[in-house]
C-alpha positions in Angstrom: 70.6 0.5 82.0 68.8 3.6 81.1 69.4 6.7 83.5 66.4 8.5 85.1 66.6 11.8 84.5 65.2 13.3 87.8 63.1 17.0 88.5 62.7 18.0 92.3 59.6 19.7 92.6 59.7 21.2 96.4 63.4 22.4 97.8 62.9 22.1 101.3 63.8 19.8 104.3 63.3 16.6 102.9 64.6 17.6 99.3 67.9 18.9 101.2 68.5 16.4 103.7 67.6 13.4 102.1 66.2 13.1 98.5 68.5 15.4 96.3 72.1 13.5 97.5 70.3 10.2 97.9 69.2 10.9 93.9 73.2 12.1 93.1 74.7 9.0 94.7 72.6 6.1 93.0 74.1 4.7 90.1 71.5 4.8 86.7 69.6 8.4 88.1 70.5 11.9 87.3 69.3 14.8 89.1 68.9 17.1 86.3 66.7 20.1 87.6 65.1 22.0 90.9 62.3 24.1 91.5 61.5 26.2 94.3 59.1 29.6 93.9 61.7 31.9 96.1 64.7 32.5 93.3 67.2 33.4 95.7 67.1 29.5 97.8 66.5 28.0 94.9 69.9 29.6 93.1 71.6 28.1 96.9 69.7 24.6 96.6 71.3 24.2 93.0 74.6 25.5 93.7 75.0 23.4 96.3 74.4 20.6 94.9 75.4 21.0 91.5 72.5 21.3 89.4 72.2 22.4 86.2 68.5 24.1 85.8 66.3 26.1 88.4 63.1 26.5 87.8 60.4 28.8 90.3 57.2 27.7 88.4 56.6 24.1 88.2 55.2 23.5 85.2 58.4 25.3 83.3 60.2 21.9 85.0 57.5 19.5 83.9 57.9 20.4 80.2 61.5 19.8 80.4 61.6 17.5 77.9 65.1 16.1 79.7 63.2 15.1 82.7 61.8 11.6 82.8 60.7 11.2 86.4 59.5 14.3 89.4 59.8 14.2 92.9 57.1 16.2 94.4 58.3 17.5 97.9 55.9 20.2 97.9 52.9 20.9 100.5 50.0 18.8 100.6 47.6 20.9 98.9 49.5 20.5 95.7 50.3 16.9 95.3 47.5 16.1 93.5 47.5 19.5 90.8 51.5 18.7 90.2 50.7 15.1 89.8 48.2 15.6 87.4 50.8 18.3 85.6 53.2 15.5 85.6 50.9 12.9 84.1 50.0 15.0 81.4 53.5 15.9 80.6 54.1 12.3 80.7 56.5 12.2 83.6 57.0 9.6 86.1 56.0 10.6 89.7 57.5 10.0 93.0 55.4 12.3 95.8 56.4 12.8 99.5 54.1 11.3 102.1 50.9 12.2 102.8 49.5 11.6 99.5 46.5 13.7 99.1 44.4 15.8 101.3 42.0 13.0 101.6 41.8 9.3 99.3 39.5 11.1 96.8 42.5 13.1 95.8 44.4 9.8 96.0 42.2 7.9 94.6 42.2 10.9 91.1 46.2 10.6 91.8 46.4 6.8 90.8 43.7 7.6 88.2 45.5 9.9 85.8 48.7 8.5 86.3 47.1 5.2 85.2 45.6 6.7 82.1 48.9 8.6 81.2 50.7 4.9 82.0 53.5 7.1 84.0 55.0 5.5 87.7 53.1 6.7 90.7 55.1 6.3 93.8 54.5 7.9 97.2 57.8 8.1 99.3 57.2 5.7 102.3 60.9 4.7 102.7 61.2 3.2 106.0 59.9 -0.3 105.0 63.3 -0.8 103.0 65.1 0.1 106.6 67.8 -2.7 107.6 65.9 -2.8 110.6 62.8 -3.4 109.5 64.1 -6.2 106.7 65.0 -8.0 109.3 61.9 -7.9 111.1 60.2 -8.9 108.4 62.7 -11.8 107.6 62.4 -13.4 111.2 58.1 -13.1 110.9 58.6 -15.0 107.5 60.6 -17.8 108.8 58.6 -18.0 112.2 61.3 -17.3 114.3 60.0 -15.2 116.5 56.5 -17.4 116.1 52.9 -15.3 115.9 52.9 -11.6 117.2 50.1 -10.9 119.2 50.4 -7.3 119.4 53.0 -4.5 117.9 53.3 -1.1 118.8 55.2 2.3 117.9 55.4 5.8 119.5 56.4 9.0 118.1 57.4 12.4 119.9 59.0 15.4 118.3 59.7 19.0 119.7 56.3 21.3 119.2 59.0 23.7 118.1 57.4 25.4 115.0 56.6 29.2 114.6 55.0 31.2 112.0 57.7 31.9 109.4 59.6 28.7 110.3 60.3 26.7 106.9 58.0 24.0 107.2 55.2 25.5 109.0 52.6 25.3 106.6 52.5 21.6 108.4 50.3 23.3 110.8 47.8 24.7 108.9 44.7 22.0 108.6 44.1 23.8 104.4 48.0 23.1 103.4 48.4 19.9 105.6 45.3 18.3 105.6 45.7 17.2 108.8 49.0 16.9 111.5 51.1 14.8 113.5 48.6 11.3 112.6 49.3 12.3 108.5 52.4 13.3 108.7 54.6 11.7 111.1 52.3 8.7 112.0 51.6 8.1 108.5 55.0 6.5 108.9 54.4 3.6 111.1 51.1 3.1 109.7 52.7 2.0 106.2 55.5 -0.3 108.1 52.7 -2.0 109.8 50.6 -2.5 106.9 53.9 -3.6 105.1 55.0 -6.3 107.9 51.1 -7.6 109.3 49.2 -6.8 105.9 45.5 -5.0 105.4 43.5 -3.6 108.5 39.9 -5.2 109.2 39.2 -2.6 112.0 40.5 0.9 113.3 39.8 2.7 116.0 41.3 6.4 116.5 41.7 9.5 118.9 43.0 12.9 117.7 43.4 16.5 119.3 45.2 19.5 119.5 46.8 19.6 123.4 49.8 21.2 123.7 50.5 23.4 120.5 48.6 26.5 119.2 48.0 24.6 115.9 44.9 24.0 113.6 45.7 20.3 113.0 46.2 17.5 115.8 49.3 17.6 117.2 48.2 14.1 119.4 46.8 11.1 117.8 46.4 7.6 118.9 45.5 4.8 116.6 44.4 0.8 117.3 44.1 -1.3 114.6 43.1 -4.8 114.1 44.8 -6.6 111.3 43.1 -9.1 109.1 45.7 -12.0 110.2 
């Protein structure tokens, strides 16, 4: 089996406390290179986890010519100029959730990786959850017989100040929007995953509690097709 040769693009949260180890310890993938813009976490990211190459400009890691696949962890804002720098450099992409800034930018996303026949993946994990196989298994065999209704709720701490790593997720122009894209995003893809494509949605967002430009309150009701 050939070994993907893997770039992280983005060394923040998620790259640190999920992707880079989760890359390391899977048989037939290499993580061969990191890049962050701040040299001095970037140097800590890599010598903690043992990688070879930093880069601070992404396009230096896109050219790599060792590097067959990116992970784009970076914000939202730049998914869709790294992706296209990854399709025209012929590298396969895997970008963190939300996808774009809106489906136009999607919509270009699937486009030029299309044209440049590379991978496009965006990094909705949790349908693969034990948890949620089984779910899925038990709906399948009729176990459980037709669900009427399914529902999820999400709280986190509205814990994030200016100069916090990850505050850019509060900022509508980086973001593209708040807790319904980011965290909500989430459940939205399980559901779609387990109950299949939406006929009807109907949706409430604001900003209630913190001093932030996007919504840090959002509920959704959708209708599925089945």
């Amino acid at each position: 089996m050939k070994t993907i040769r893997w770039g992280l693009i983005g060394c923040g949260d998620v790259s640190r406390k999920r992707v880079a180890q989760a890359i390391i310890d899977t048989p037939g993938n290499e993580l061969v290179a990191a890049c962050r813009r701040d040299p001095d976490r970037l140097q800590e990211f890599c010598d903690t986890l043992s990688i070879a190459r930093g880069y601070t400009d992404a396009r230096e890691l896109m050219n790599d010519a060792d590097i067959d696949a990116v992970y784009i962890a970076t914000p939202v804002r730049a998914h869709l100029p790294q992706t296209r720098m990854a399709a025209a450099a012929g590298k396969h992409v895997l970008v963190e959730k939300p996808m774009g800034m809106n489906v136009a930018e999607c919509d270009e996303m699937i486009d030029v990786c299309a044209k440049a026949d590379v991978k496009l993946g965006v990094a909705y994990y949790r349908r693969f959850y034990p948890i949620i196989d089984r779910i899925e298994t038990l709906l399948k065999s009729n176990a459980i017989g037709t669900p009427m209704a399914v529902s999820a709720v999400t709280a986190t701490p509205l814990s994030m100040q200016a100069g916090d790593e990850g505050y850019w997720r509060t900022s509508l122009a980086e973001s593209g929007g708040g807790a319904l894209m980011d965290v909500g995003s989430h459940r939205i893809n399980v559901f779609l995953h387990l109950f299949g494509p939406v006929a009807e949605v109907k949706s409430i967002c604001g900003t209630v509690a913190a001093d932030y430009e996007v919504e840090d309150t959002a509920t959704v009701l959708m209708r599925f097709q089945q």
